[in-house]
N, C-alpha and C positions, 0 to 999 in steps of 0.2 A: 504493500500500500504506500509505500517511501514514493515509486516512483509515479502512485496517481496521484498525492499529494504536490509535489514538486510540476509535477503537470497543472496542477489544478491553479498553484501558484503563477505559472508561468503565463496560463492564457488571461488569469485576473488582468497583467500587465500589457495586454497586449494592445497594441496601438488600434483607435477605433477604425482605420481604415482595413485592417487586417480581421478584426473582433464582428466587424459587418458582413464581409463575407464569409466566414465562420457560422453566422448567426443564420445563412441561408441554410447550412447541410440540414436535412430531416432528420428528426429525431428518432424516425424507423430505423436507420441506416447507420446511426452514432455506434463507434468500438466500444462495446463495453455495456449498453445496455439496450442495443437497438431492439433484440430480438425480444426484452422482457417489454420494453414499450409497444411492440405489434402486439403480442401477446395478449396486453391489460386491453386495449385500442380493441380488440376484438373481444375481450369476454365483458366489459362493460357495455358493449352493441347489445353481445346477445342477452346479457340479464335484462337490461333494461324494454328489450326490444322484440326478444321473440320468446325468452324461458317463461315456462309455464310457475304456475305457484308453487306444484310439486318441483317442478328443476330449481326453482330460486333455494329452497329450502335445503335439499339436497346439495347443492353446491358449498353451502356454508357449511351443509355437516360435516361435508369430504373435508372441507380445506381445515377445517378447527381439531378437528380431529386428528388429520394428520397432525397436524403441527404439536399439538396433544401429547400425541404415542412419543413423537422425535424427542419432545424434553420430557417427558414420563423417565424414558428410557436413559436419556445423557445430559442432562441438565441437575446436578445434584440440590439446586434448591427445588425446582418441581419435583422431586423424586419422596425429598423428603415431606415438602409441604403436602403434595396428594395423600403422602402416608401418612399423615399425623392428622390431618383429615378425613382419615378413612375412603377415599374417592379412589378409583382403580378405572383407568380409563380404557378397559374392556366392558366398562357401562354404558358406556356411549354406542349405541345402535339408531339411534332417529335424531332427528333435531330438537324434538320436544328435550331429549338429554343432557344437550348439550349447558341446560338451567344446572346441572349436577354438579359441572366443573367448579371447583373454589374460587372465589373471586379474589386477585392479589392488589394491593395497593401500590404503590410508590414508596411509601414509609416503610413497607414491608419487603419491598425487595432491598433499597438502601442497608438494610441490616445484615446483608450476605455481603462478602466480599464479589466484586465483578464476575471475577473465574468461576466462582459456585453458582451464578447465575446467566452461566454463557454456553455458548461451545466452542471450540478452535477449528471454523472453515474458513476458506480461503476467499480471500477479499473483504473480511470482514470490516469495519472500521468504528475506531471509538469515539462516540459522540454524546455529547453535554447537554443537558439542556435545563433552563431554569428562570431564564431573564423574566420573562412575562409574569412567573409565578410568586418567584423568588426564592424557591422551593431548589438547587440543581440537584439532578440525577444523569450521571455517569451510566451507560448502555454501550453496545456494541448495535451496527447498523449493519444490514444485510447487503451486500451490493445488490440484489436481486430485485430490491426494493426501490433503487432510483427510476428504471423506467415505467415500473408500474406509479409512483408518484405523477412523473411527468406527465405520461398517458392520461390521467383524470386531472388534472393542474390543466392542464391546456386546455380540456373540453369546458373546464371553468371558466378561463380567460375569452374561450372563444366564445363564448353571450355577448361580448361585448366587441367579437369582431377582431380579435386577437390573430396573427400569423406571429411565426417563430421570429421572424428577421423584424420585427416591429421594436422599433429604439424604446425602453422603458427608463424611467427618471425613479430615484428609489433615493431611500433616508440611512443614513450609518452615523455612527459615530466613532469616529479613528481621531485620538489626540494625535498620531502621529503623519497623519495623511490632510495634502491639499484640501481646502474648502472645497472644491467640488476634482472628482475626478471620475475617469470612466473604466469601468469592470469588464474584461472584456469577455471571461466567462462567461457573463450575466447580459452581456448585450444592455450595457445600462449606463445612464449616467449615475452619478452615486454624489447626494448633499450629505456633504460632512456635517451635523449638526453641531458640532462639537464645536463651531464657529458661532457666529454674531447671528442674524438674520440679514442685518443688513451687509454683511461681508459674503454671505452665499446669494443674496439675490444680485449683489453687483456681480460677482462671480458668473451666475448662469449667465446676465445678458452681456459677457467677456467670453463665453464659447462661442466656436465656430458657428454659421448656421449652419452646418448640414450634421454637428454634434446639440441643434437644440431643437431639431425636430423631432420632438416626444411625444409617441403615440401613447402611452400611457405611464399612469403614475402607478406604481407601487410600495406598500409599505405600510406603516403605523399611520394608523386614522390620525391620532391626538399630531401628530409631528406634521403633518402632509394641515391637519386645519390651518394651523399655529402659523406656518408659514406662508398658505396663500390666504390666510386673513391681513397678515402682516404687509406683503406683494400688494392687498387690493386696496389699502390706505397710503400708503410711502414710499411704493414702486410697481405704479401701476402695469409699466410697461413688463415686466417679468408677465405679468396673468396674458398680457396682449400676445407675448412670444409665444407661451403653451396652447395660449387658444386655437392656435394656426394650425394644429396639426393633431393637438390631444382628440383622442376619441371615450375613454373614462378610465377610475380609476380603482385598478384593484386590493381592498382595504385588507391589507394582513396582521396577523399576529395578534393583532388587538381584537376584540368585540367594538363593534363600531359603535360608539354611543350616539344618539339619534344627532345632538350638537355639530359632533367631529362631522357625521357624514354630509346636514345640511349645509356647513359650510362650506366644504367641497365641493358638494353637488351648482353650488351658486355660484360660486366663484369663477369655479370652470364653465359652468356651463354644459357639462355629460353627466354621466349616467355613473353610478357605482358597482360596484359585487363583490360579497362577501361570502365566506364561507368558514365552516369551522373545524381547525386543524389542529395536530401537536407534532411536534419534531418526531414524538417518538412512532407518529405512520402506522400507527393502526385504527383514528377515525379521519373520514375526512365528508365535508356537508357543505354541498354551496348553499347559497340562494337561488330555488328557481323560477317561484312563482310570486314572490313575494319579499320584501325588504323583510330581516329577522325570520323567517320559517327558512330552516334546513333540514336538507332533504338528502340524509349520509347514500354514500357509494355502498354499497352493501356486495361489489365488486371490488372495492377495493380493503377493506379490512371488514369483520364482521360487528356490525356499531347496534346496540340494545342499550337498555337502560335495565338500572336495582332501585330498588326502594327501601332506605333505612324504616325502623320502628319511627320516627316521630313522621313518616309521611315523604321524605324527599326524595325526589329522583333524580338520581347520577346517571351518567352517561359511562358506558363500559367497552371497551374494544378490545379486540383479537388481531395484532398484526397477520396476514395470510404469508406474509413472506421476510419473515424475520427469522431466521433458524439460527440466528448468531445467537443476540438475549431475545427470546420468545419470550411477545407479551399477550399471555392467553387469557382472558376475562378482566382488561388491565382496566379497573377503576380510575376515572380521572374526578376533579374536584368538582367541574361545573354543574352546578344544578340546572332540572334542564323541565319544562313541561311537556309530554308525550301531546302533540297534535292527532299523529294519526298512524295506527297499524294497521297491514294489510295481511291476512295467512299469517298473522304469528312473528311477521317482521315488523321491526319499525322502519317507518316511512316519512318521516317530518315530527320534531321539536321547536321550541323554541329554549332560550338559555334564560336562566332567569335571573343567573348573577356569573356575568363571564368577564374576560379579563380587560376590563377596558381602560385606556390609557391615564393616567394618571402624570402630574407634574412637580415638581419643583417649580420654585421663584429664585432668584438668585441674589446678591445684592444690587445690582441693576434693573432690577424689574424684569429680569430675562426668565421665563419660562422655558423648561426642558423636560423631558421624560422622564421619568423613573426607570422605564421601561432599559430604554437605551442605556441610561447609567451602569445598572447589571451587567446588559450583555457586551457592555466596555469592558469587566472587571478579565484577568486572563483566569487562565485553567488555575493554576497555582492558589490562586484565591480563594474559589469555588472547593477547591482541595481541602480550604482550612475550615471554611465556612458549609455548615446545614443548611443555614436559611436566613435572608436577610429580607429587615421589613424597613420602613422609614416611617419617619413623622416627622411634619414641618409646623410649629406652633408659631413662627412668627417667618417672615420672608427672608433670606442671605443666610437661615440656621437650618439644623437638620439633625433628627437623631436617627441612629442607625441600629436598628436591636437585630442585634447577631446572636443564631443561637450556633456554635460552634462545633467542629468535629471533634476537638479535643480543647484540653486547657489552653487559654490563652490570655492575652492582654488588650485592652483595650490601646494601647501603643502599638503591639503589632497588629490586631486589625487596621490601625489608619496606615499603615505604614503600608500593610498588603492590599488596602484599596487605594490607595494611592492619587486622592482626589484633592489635591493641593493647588492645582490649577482653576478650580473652580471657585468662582465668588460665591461660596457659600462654607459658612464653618460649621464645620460636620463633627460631631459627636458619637463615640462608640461605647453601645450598652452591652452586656452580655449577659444572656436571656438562658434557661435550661431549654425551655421547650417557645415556639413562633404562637404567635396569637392570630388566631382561626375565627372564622364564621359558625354561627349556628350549624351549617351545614357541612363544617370540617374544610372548607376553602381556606387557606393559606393568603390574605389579602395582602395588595406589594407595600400599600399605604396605609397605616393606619393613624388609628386616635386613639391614647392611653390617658386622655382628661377628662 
């Protein structure tokens, strides 16, 4: 994986004249995942299109099942977890069964070390994830899994009219990268937020024009408002450049709060779409008929909902193609209300409390993410730290309640987040346990007054 990393690096930098014709080749046809992208491309056709009740049902039993037997059998935390809850996945014969499987949390696999909840195939790669939550969890990714991503990612993007070679304009934050630069992986330009507002909007109208014809936006709702509210009082002419070419914009990571979206929506001038994802790729739900109703892939990971004793419903996924860390019955936080089942699947939710962006104030009056702050922090930090919340009781301060992997200091947490750059003085608490929602959500922002 050394040398798809170092690849992966290499085309990030690649010059946009080079990164555009790149962004032509079809995704069918890509080294490395083309064949699993046909693959997904045709079985989301057919579920969707021609399988009957009984095939829809049956396809999820095969796939979960499989997956099932695989860490039953070589995954020493399923092996043991099944057995300490008595579950033997020779029970599984129909789909109705598949309610038998244990349902594992997040919390509960963190308590295993990686390798007792992995296996050793090839290609595998290890990836983080936490920012949005503030919760990280270390996993391994299946290579098998980027085209089947891709393959429903696109049929997303394309509601709105999406082709692969279409220039995307996107949000990061890199203290150590230009105010605006371009990704060539990604076919995108890339606003360094990490800057002023007013230093990226001069910025964008200092690119070339045939580097600012951006056919869509993607990224953090709260970050993509902030900024073309900012463009549509103090530099108009940024909103006039995007107009010219934008067709809408696809809202990620965040739960789009109705604000963020109708900002966007006015400013530009098109249309939005959301949907609701996790790095970890075992649910994934656009919007199709409706702003806020998702409507999960049921091709692409197997997506249901539990119900605790006081009444709430969580949203639960089965990656289909993860045999590195298999996440079988994987509990996420979001609470979610079931709209509509069809045959015993679910078919449309809504979220009732999902992760929607939140800010900082800084001592200038500058507004920024929380969001973004996180997924600034490197691996190393995430290493030392469980779970980090914030709270802002007055504007340019900030507390940060860390609840920690091991003993530490509130001198080396500032020192391993390393936010000295920022006009805000930042405070570090250290907590045993993160403070939750009624519903066991992990919120990134809290209030302890």
């Amino acid at each position: 994986m050394e040398l798809v990393s170092c690849l992966k690096k290499t085309l990030t930098k690649t010059p946009f004249s080079i990164g555009a014709g790149l962004a032509k080749i079809p995704y069918s046809i890509r080294p490395g995942f083309g064949k699993d992208y046909r693959r997904a491309q045709a079985t989301r056709r057919w579920f969707e299109e021609e399988a009957s009740p009984e095939e829809k049902r049956d396809f999820i039993f095969q796939r979960v099942r499989r997956v099932a037997e695989i860490a039953a059998r070589e995954v020493p935390f399923y092996r043991d977890f099944y057995a300490e809850n008595g579950f033997d996945v020779a029970e599984l014969r129909s789909f109705e069964d598949l309610g038998k499987i244990p349902i594992v949390t997040k919390a509960l696999l963190q308590e295993y070390e990686l390798e007792k909840r992995s296996r050793k195939i090839a290609g595998r790669s290890a990836t983080f994830t936490g920012g949005s939550s503030g919760e990280p969890f270390l996993f391994y990714s299946d290579k098998r899994q980027i085209g089947n991503e891709w393959a429903h990612m696109h049929w997303i993007w394309g509601r709105l009219g999406f082709g692969q070679a279409d220039l995307k304009l996107s949000v990061a934050l890199e203290p150590e990268a230009p105010p605006i630069f371009y990704n060539g992986l990604r076919h995108e330009v890339v606003l360094n937020i990490y800057f002023s507002r007013e230093i990226l909007s001069a910025a964008f109208l200092n690119l070339p024009k045939r580097v600012r014809k951006i056919k869509y936006l993607r990224g953090y709702p709260s970050a993509f408002s902030e900024f073309l509210s900012f463009c549509e009082t103090e530099n108009p002419a940024v909103l006039d450049a995007l107009r010219e070419n934008l067709r809408g914009t696809f809202l990620a990571s965040e739960f789009p709060s109705p604000i963020f979206r109708e900002t966007i929506e006015r400013t530009t001038g098109k249309p939005t779409i959301s949907w609701y994802g996790h790095a970890e790729r075992a649910i994934l739900a656009p919007e199709r008929r409706r702003a806020g109703l998702y409507e999960p892939f049921q091709s692409y990971g197997f997506c249901e909902t539990v119900r605790d004793a006081d009444g709430f419903e969580s949203l639960v996924g089965t990656a289909y193609w993860n045999f590195a860390s298999p996440l079988i019955r994987y509990r996420v936080d979001d609470g979610v209300k079931v709209i509509e089942k069809e045959d015993g699947i679910l078919k449309s939710f809504e979220i009732l409390e999902g992760r929607i962006g939140d800010f900082l104030v800084d001592k200038n009056g500058e507004k920024f993410s929380i969001t973004h702050l996180n997924l600034s922090c490197r691996r190393e930090t995430w290493e030392l730290v469980r779970c980090v919340q914030v709270e802002q009781r007055s504007p340019g301060a900030a507390i940060f309640w860390v609840t920690p992997r091991r003993e530490t200091t509130s001198e080396e947490l500032e020192k391993a987040f390393d936010f000295q750059n920022l006009a805000l003085d930042c405070e570090f608490r250290v907590v045993e346990k993160p403070f939750r929602t009624k519903i066991g959500k992990t919120p990134l922002k809290i209030s302890t007054q």
